[in-house]
C-alpha positions in Angstrom: 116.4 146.2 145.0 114.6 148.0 142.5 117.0 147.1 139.8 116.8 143.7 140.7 113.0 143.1 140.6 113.1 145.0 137.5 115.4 142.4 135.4 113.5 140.0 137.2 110.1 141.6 135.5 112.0 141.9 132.1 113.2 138.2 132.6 110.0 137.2 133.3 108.1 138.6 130.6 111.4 137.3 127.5 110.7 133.9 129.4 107.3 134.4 128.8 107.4 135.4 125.7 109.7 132.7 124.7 107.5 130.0 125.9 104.3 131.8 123.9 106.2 132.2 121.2 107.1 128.0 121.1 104.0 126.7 122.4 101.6 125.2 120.1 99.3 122.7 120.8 97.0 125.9 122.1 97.1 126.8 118.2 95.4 123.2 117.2 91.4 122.8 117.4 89.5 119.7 118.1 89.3 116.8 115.5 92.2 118.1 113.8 96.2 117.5 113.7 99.0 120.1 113.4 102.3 119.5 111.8 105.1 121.1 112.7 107.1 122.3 109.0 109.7 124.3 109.4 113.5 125.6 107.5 115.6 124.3 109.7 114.2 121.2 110.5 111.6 119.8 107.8 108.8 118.4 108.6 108.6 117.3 112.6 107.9 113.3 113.2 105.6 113.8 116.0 102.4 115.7 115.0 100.4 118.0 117.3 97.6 117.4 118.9 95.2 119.3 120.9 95.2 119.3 124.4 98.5 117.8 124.6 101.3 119.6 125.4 103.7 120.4 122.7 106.7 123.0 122.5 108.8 123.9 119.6 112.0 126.1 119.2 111.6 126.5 115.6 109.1 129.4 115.9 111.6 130.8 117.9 113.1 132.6 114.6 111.3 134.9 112.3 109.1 132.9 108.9 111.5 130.2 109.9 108.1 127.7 110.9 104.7 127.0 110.0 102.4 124.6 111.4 100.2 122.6 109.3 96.5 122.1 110.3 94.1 119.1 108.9 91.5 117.1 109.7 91.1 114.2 111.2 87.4 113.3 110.7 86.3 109.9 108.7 85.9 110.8 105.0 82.8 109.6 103.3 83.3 108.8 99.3 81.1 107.4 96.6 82.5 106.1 93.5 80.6 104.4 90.7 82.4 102.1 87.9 81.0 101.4 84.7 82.3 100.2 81.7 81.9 97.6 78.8 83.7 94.4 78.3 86.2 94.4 75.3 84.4 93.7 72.1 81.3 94.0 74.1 80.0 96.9 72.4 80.7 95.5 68.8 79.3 92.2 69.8 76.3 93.9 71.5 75.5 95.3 67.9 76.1 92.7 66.2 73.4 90.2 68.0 71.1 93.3 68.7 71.9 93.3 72.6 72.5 96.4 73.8 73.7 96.9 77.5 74.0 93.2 77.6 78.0 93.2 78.3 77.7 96.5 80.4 78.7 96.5 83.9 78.2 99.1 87.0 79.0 99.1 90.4 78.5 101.7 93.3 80.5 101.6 96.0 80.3 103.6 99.5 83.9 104.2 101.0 84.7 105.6 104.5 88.7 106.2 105.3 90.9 107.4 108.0 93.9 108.3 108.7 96.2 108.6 111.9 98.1 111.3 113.0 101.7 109.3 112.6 100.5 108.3 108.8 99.4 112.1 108.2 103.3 113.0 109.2 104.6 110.3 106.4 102.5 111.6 104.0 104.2 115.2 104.6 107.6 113.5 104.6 106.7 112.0 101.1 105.7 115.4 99.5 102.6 113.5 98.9 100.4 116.1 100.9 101.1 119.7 101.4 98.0 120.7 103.4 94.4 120.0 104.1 92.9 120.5 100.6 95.9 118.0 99.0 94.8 115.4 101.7 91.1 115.7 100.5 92.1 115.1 96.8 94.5 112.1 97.8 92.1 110.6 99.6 89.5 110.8 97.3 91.9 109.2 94.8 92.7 106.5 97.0 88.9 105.6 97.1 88.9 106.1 93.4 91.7 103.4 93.0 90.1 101.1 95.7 86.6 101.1 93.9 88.6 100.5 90.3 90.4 97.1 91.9 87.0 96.5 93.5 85.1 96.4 90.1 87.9 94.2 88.9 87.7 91.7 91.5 83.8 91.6 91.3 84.5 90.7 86.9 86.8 88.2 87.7 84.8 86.3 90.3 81.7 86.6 88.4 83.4 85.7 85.0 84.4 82.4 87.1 81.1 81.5 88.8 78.2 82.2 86.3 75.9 80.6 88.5 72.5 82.3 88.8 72.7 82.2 93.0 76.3 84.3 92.5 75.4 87.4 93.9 77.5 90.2 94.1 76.1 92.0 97.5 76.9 88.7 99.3 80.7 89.8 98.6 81.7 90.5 102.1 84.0 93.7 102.7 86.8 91.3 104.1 87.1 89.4 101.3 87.2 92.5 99.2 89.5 94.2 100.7 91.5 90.6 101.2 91.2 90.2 97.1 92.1 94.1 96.1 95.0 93.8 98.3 94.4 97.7 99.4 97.4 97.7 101.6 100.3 97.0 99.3 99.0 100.2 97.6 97.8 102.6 100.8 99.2 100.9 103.9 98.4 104.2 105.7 95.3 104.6 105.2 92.5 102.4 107.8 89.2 101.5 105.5 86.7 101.8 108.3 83.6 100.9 105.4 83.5 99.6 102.0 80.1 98.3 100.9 78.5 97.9 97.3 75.1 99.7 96.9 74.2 99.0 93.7 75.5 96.6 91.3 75.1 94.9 87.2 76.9 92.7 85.8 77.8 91.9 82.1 76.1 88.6 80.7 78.9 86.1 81.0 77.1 83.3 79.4 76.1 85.4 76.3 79.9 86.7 75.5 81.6 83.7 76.1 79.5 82.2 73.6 80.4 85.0 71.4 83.5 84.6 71.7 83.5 80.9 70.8 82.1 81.8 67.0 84.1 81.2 64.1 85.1 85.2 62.5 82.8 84.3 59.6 80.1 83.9 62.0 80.8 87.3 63.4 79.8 88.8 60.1 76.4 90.1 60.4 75.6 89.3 56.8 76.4 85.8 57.6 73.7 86.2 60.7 71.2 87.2 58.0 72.0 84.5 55.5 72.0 81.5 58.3 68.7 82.9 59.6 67.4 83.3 55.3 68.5 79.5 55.3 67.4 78.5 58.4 63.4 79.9 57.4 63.4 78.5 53.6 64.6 75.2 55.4 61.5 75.5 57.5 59.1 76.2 54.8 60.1 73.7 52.5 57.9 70.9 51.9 58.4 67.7 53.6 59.5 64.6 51.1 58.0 61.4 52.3 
């Protein structure tokens, strides 16, 4: 009897130890996901998460698993754009306007992720842990803002009218006209709003643009405007 209650004991404590040793949502905290990476097996489609029950045999052998830990709370990112139009810079010089063609927008960019997306981005060797997911994401808002700006120049190089105004862009039709997700179909943009905003003068380089080469000469400014004023001051013939 003794024998027995002792292999029971032992039995108890290897089954124990077995499940322990397999258990793992216990190892996942609050507002995060684990994911499950191991030799035998890659990385696991169902990700952890806490308070749910999960079991896996791969920590079963020695080194052979590791679970991955990250976190699954909103990002907030700000990205600024800024540039020139081309030629504006030359053509800014040349008619003494500088910062006319210039352009700037802010942007304020919140994004998610879910836990299944978080598991392709694993399978895709696009993210290895929690610090790779930060930088991906922040690059995803990088790109977003970048097709944002572009949108803005094109509708504003179309509508020049003096009511166009760029906060009335509504975050639909953004994200409708950047087409975000062809490009990150995993990722859920939960806010993307314009705080600040300046746009290039249209009206000004299109006109600039219309000029004959000659007429993009500056000494040809400065001979028009020398003919132009001895036309003025000449006498008038009656």
């Amino acid at each position: 009897m003794k024998k027995f209650l002792a292999c029971l004991f032992i039995l108890a404590l290897f089954t124990g130890a077995v499940f322990y040793a397999g258990w793992t949502q216990f190892r996942v905290k609050p507002d995060t996901v684990g994911i499950v990476v191991s030799k035998t097996s890659g990385v696991e489609e169902k990700p952890v998460l806490n308070g749910e029950f999960a079991w896996h045999w791969q920590f079963l052998l020695p080194t052979n698993a590791t679970l991955k830990s990250f976190q699954i709370k909103p990002v907030d990112v700000q990205k600024t754009i800024s540039g020139c139009l081309p030629s504006g810079e030359a053509y800014a010089s040349i008619y003494g306007a500088e910062g006319l063609f210039n352009y700037s927008f802010t942007f304020d960019i919140q994004l998610t992720l879910s836990p299944e997306a978080l598991v392709e981005l694993m399978q895709q060797n696009k993210i290895t842990d929690d610090s790779d997911l930060k930088t991906y994401l922040e690059g995803a808002a990088g790109t977003m803002a970048q097709h944002a700006a572009n949108y803005i120049l094109n509708r504003a190089e179309t509508n020049t009218s003096p009511s166009f105004r760029v906060e009335a862009i509504k975050r639909e039709e953004l994200l409708r006209g950047i087409q975000i997700y062809k490009d990150f179909p995993e990722i859920d943009v939960t806010v993307f709003s314009i705080q600040n905003s300046k746009l290039p003068d249209y009206n000004m380089y299109k006109k600039i643009q219309n000029l004959q080469p000659d007429e993009l000469n500056p000494s040809y400014r400065v001979e028009r405007n020398s003919a132009e004023q001895e036309a003025s001051d000449m006498p008038e013939v009656l």
